[in-house]
N, C-alpha and C positions, 0 to 999 in steps of 0.2 A: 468483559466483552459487551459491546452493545450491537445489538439486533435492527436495523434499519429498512425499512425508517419507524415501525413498529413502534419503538423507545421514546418516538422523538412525539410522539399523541399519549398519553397518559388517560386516558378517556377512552377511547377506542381505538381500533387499529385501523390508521388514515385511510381515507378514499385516494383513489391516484385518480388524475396527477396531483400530484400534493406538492407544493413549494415550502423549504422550511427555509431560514434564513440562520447560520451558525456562526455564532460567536465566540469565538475564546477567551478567558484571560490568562491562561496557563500556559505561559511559554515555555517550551520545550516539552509540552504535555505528548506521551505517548500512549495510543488507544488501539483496542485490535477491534475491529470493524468487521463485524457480517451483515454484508448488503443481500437483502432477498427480494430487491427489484432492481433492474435496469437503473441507471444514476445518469442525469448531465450537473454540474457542479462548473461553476462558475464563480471564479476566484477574486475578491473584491478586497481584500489587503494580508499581510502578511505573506507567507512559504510555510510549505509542506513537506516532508518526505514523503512517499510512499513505497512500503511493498508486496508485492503479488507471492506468486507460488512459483516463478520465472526470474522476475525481474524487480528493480528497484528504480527511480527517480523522484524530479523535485520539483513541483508546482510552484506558482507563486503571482502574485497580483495581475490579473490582465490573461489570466490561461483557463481556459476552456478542457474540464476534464473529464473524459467517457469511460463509467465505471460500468460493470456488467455484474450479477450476481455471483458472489463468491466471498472469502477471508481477506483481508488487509491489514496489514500494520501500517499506524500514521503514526509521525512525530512533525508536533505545529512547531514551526521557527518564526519569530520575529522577537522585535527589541523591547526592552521591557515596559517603553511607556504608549506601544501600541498594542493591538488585538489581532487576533485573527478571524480576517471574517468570510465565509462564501455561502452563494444562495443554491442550496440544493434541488434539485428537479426529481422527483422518482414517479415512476410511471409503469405501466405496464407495454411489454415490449409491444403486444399485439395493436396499440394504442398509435403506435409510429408504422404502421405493416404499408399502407398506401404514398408515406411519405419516402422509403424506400428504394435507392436506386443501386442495388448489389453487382458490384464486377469482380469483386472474389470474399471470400470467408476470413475474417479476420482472427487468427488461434490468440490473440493479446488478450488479458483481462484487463486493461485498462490503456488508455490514448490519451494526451495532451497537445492540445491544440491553443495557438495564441486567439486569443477575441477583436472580430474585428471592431471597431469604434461603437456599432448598433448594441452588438451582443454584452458587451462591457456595460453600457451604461442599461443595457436591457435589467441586469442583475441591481445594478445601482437602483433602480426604478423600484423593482419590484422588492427589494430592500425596505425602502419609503412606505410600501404596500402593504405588504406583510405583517410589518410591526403595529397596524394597526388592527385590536382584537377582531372588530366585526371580518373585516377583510381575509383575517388569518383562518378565519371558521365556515368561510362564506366557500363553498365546494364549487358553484358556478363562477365564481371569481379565479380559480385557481384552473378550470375549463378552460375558460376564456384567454388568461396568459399562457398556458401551454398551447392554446390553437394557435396565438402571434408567433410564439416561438419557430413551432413547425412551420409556420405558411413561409417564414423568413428565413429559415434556412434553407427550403425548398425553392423559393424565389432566386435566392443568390447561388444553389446548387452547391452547398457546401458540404463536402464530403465526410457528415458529422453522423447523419442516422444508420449507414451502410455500419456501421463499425458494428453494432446489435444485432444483426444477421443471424441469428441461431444462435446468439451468447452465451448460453449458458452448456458447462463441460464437466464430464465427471472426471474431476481433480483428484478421485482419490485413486480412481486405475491410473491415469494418463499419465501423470507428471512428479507421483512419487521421490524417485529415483534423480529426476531434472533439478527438483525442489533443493533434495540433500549436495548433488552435486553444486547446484548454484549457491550456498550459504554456509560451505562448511568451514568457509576461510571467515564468516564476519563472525558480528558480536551477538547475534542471534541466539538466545537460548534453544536448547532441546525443544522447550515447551510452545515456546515460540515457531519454534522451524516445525512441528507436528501441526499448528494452528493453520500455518501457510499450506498445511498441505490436505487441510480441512479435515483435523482426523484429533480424536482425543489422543491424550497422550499415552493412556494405555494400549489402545488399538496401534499407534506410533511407533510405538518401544517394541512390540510383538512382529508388526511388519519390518521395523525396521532388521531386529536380531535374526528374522529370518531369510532376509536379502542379504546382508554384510556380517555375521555369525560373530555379533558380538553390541553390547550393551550401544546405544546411539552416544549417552554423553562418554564412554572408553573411547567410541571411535573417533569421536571429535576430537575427544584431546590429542587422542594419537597422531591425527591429521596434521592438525592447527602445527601442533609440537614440531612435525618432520617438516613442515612448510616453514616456518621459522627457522629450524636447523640449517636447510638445503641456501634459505636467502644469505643467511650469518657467511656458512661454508662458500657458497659458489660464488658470490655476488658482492660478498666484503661488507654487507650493510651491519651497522651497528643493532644490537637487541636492542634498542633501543625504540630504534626505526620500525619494530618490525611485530613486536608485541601485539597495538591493537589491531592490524591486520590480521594477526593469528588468532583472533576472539579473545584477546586478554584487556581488560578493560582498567588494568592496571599492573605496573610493571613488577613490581613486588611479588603477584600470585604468578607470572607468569616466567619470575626468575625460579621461583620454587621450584613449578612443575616441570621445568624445563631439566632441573639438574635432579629430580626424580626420574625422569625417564631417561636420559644420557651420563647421567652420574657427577657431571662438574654445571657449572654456574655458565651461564652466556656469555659471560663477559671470557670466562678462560676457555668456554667453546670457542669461540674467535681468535683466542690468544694464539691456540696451536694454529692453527691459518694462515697467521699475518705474516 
């Protein structure tokens, strides 16, 4: 897990605003992320997955993205003889409190928005900037591009700082329950789905067995397994089709476990069907 942006200064722990500029060469690289400030991230080649304790989507060159304090899974995508790159903004929210134009409360942990032509090459700029050491250490310099930032979203009235409004939520009362229900059909591990929902995984195992009265990874398979059954049976689809949708990440463990709990193979659960 890396701690952000903390991780990202090996020296001390950054002053905000603080601009890092991130590069990958690890495609398909997957990382759980604990942001402990406010984020604007600005996307300057490659695609992203992301996901929250709610939700999932996918970033990708040219998108503008409002992250708020909280856990994240990312998986970077691009092609192998490219990188992934975006320049990160972290800040303290009080920092944006006068730039501010609130018409309701936003409950999302994270936004994506396209960049208009300013903002894109805003990133591209300070890319140029950054890389260079004096520039990257200089704290007045990193002032100075966060006030352009503000004054030009403020100028153009772009509905980008409202989203930070009280951001930060305690995930570990509120969305529990939302978390489990939204992730029980993916490929998500136990330990993973306990991360999203900002909780060790001991603490996880204990809330979970005491909301649904039974072990979190019995219950998944149990789930995954009957969703799987119900698509074969109702829907006519082939096990085939239907495997890594049920969290099986290959069809071999998911013929096993399938004919562990129903006692025949997927393929001859179908068979009585057709």
């Amino acid at each position: 897990m890396f701690t952000l942006p903390d991780v990202l200064n090996t020296k001390q722990k950054p002053t905000l605003p603080y601009f890092y500029l991130h590069v990958s060469h690890d495609s398909s690289r997957k990382s759980k992320l604990n942001f402990t400030t406010p984020c604007i991230a600005i996307i300057l080649d490659g695609e992203k997955q992301i996901f929250d304790d709610n939700k999932f989507d996918r970033f990708q060159k040219g998108d503008v993205v409002l992250l708020k304090p909280g856990n994240y899974l990312t998986y970077e995508i691009f092609e192998v003889e490219q990188n992934y790159k975006s320049l990160l903004l972290f800040f303290d929210q009080q920092q944006i409190v006068r730039f501010q134009q609130v018409d309701k409360v936003s409950e999302s942990k994270f936004e994506i928005h396209k960049a208009d032509d300013y903002l894109y090459h805003f990133g591209k700029s300070c890319q140029i900037l950054f890389q260079d050491e004096g520039a990257k250490s200089n704290e007045s310099m990193h002032a100075v591009k966060f006030q352009e930032l503000l004054e030009y979203i403020a100028h153009k009235n772009l509905d980008l700082l409202s989203f930070f409004y009280r951001g930060e939520r305690n995930l570990r009362d509120e969305n529990f329950k939302q978390c489990i229900e939204r992730y029980w059909n993916s490929a998500l591990s136990v330990e993973e789905i306990a991360f999203l929902c900002n909780m060790s995984l001991s603490s996880f195992k204990r809330s979970f067995e005491k909301v649904y009265g039974m072990s979190p990874g019995k219950w998944l398979k149990q789930k995954r397994l009957e969703h799987a059954a119900v698509q074969i049976k109702s829907f006519n689809r082939n096990p085939t089709e239907v495997y890594f949708e049920s969290g099986y990440a290959d069809y071999s463990s998911f013929s096993y476990s399938f004919k562990k709990q129903f006692g025949v193979c997927p393929k001859a659960y179908k068979a009585t069907f057709s």
